[in-house]
N, C-alpha and C positions, 0 to 999 in steps of 0.2 A: 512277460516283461522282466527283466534281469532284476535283483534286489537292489544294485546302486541307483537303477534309472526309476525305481520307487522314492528310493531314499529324496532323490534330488528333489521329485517332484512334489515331495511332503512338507519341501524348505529346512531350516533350522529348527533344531530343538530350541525352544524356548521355558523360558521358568516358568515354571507356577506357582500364585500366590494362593496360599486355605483362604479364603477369607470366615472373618471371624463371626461363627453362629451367633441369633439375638433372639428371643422371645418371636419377635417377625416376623424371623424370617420361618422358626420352627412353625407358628401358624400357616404361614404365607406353605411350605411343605406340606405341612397336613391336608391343608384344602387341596391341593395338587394332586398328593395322594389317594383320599378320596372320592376327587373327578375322576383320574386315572380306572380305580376300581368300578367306577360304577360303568365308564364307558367299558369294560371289559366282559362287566355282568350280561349290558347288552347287546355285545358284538357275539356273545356265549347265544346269549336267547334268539338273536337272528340266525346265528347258524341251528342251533337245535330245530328254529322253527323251520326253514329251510331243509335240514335232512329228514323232518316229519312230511315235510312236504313231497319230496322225494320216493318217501317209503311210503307213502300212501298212493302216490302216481303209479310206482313200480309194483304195488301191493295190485290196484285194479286193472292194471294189465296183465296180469298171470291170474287175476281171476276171471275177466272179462272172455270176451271174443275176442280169434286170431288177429283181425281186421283193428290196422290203427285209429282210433279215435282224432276227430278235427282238432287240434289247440287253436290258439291266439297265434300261434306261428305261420300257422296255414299248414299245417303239415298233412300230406294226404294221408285221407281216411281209407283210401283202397288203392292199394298200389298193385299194380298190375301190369303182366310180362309180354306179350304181342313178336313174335318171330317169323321171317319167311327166309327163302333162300335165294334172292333177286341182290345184286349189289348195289351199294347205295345211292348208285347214280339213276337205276331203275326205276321207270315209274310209276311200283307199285310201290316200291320203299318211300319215296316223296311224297305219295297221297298218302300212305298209310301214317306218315308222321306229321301232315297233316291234321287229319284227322284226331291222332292224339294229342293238339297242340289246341286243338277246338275244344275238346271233351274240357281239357285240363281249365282253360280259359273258362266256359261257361258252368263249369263246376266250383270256380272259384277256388283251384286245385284241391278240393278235394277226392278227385280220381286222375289219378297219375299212371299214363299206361308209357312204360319203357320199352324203346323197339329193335330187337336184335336181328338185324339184316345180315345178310350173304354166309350165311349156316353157322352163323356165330356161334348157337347154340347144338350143333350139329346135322345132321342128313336129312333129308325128310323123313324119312323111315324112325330115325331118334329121335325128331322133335315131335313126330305123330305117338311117338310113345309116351313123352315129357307131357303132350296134353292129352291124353287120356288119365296119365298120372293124375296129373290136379299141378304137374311142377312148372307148367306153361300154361297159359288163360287163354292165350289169341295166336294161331297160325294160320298163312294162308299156303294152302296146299294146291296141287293139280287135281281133278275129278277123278282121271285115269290113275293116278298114283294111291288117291282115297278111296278106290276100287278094289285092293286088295283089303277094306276093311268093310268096307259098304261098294259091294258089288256093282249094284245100279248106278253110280256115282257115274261109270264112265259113259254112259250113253250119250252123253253130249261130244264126247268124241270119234264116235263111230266114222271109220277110214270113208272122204271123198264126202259126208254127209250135205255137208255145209255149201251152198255157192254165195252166200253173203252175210252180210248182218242186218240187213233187214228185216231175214228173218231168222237169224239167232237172239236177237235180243228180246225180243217179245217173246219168242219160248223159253230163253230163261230166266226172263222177268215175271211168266206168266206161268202155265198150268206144267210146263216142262219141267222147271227149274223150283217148282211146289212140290213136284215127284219127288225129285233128288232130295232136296231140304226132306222130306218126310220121312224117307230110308234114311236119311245121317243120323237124325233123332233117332232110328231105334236105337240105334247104334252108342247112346250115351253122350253123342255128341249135339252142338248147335250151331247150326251155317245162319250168315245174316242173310238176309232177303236179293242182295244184288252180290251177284260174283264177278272179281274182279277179272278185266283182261288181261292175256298173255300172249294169243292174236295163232293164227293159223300157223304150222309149222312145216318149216322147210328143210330140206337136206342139202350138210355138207358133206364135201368131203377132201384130203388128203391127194387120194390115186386116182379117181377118174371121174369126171361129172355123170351124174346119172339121169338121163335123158328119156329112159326108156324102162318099162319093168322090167328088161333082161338084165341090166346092166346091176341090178338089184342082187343078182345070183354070187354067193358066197361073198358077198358086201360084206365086212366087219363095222356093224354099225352100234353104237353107244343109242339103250333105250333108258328112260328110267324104270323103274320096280314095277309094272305093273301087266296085266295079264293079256290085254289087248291091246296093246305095245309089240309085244310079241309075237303075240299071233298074226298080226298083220304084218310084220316082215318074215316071218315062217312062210306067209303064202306067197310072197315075192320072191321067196328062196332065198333068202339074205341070210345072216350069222349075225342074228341080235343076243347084244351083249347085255344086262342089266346093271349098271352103274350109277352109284349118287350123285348127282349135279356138283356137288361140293370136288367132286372127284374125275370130274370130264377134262377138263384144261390138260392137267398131268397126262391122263389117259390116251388121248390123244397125239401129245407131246411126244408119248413115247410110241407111240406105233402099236398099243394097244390096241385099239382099236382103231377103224380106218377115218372112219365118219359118226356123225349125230347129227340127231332134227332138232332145232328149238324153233322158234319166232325171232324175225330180224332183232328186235330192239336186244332181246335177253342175247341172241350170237354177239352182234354189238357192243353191248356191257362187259358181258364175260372175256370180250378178248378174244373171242375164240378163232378170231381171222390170222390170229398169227401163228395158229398152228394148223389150219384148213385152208387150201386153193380154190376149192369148187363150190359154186352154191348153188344148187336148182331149185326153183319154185315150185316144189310139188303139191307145196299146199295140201299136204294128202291130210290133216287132221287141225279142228282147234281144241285150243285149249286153253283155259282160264284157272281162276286161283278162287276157291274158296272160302272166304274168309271164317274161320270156324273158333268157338270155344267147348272147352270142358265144359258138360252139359249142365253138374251139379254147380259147378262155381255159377255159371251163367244166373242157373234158377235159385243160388244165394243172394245175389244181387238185390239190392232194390228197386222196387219197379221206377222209382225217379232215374236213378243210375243207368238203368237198362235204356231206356226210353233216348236219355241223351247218345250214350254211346253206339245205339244202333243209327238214331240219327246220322249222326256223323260219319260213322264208317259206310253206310250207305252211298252220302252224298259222294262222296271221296271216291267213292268206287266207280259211279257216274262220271266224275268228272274225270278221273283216270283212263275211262273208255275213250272220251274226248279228246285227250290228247294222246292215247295212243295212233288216234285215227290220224289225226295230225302229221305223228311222229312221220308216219311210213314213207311217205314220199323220200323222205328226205334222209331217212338209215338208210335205204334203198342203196339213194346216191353216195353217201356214207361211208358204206363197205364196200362199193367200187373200187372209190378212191382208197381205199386201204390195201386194196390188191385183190380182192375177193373176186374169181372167174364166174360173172350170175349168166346163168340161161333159164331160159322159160323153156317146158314141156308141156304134152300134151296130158292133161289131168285122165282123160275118159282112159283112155290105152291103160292106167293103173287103175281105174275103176272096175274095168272090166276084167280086170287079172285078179281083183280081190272077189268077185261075180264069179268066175271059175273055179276059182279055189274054193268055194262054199264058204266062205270069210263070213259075208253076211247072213247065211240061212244057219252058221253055227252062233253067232252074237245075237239073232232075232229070237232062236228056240231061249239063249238063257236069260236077256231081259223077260221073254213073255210078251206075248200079244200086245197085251195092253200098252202097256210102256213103247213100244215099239210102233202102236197107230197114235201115240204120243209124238210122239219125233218126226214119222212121216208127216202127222198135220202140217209141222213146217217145215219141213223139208221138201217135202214133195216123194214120187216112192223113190225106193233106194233101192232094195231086190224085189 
């Protein structure tokens, strides 16, 4: 504001009269004075007591444990980081924040779990690193992908295994899915008891629909990171590429590669129809999501803690299966309408080209027997 348009608004100077001191008034002063100091003394003593208060809060948290203490605020006592690589519309990311919306609620927010969707916190590969660190608590990962860490992990994906969920769920609710969980733990890590879904995986593609396992032959196909991934488009004679999810959309975009397999709902979310023409149901593999923690944070925890948040994440995972089943009809029709070319093929014709290629007598020698009359129980045989 200019100096005149202060001026104006301060009016006219006017005079001032001293008026004349009296015995009075110099009491009527003194008292004032006095008030003045003492309210000084104890606005001095609130704050002193206040910065004591301070340096003693910040004194027992650098002497205490990592882990925030509850206040009167509610502020959580365990805050905790939970990551996957599904977009937010996915629904594993919906249950999963779910599930940390319940914890937080019946904990009375004293455990705060934060959830970093569609590789916010980087690849799978990075955020499998991040939670072996201890710098991530909760990710859910693929079996087949947790396979380059814990081998066994991928047996639930063995090529053609599967012809429903009748009877995938009971083995991996049951003595199946008790194998795997048992090899993750050596491993430093800990899976909760239900794994979530990600549903049977199909192939697209770019240049030409794949109908048949010939059509398979020097395919440029996008796998993720893992070992029998690979090996099952080596016996198809494809050109399997290993790429991060995080990194398929570009990849694709560009003529990198030709094609990739996911599960309808994840092609769906990802987008991925606007850079693929062809869809076929080959349904050649499922795959699901593990939900896992760093092993030591986990068995840090208290067993109150633990008890709710396995709760939880359980349920969530349950119900997540439910409405993926839902979903299908209706992504189906979904990605039609977006442009997507779908045809059905004949499953056994790629059965029996992975039967020839010794696909399955080379994945039976390295699960081992045992694991392996695991799977056939529900399965039924497979070679």
């Amino acid at each position: 504001m200019p100096p005149e348009a202060r001026a104006t608004d301060a009016g006219p100077e006017k005079t001032c009269f001293k008026p004349r001191r009296t015995r009075a008034t110099e009491d009527a002063g003194n008292r004032k004075g006095l008030a003045a100091k003492r309210a000084d003394q104890e606005d001095a003593m609130t704050t002193l007591t206040r910065r004591r208060a301070l340096h003693l809060a910040v004194a027992g948290a650098v002497a205490g444990p990592a882990v925030l203490r509850i206040t009167k605020a509610h502020a959580a006592e365990f805050s905790l980081k939970a990551a996957n690589n599904t977009p937010v519309s996915h629904p594993l990311t919906v249950y999963m924040t779910k599930a940390a919306d319940a914890i937080r609620e019946e904990t009375g927010g004293k455990v705060d779990i934060k959830l970093f969707p569609n590789n916010q916190l980087g690849g799978d590969t990075d955020m499998l690193s991040q939670l072996r660190s201890g710098a991530l608590e909760f990710f859910t990962l693929s079996p087949l992908i947790l396979a380059t860490l814990v081998p066994a992990a991928s047996i639930s994906g063995v090529g053609f295994a599967w012809s429903s969920y009748d009877k995938l769920w009971p083995a991996m609710d049951g003595d199946l899915g008790a194998h795997v969980r048992a090899q993750i733990e050596k491993s430093g890590l800990f899976a909760f008891d239900r794994i979530w879904e990600n549903g049977f995986r199909q192939t697209t593609s770019s240049s030409r629909p794949i109908l048949k396992p010939e059509d398979f032959k020097g395919f440029k196909i996008r796998v993720p990171p893992s070992p029998m991934w690979t090996s099952m488009f080596k016996a198809f004679d494809a050109a399997p590429m290993t790429i991060n999810f995080a990194e398929v959309y570009s990849a694709l975009q560009t003529r990198i590669a030709e094609g990739q397999e996911n599960p309808l709902t994840l092609i769906e979310n990802a987008k991925l129809y606007e850079v693929q023409k062809y869809l076929s149901k080959t349904n050649h593999m499922w795959d699901g999501f593990w939900l896992l923690s760093n092993g030591k944070v986990w068995r840090g925890l208290p067993q109150d803690v633990k008890t709710v948040v396995a709760k939880h994440f359980n349920a969530q995972a349950v119900a997540q299966r439910a409405d993926m089943a839902q979903r299908a009809g209706t992504t189906e029709q979904d990605l039609r309408g977006r442009g997507l070319d779908i045809r059905d093929v004949d499953t056994k014709a790629f059965q029996a080209k992975l039967q020839s290629a010794g696909f399955y007598k080379e994945w039976k020698g390295k699960f081992g027997d045992d694991a392996w009359a695991l799977l056939e129980k529900h399965t039924g045989p497979i070679s």
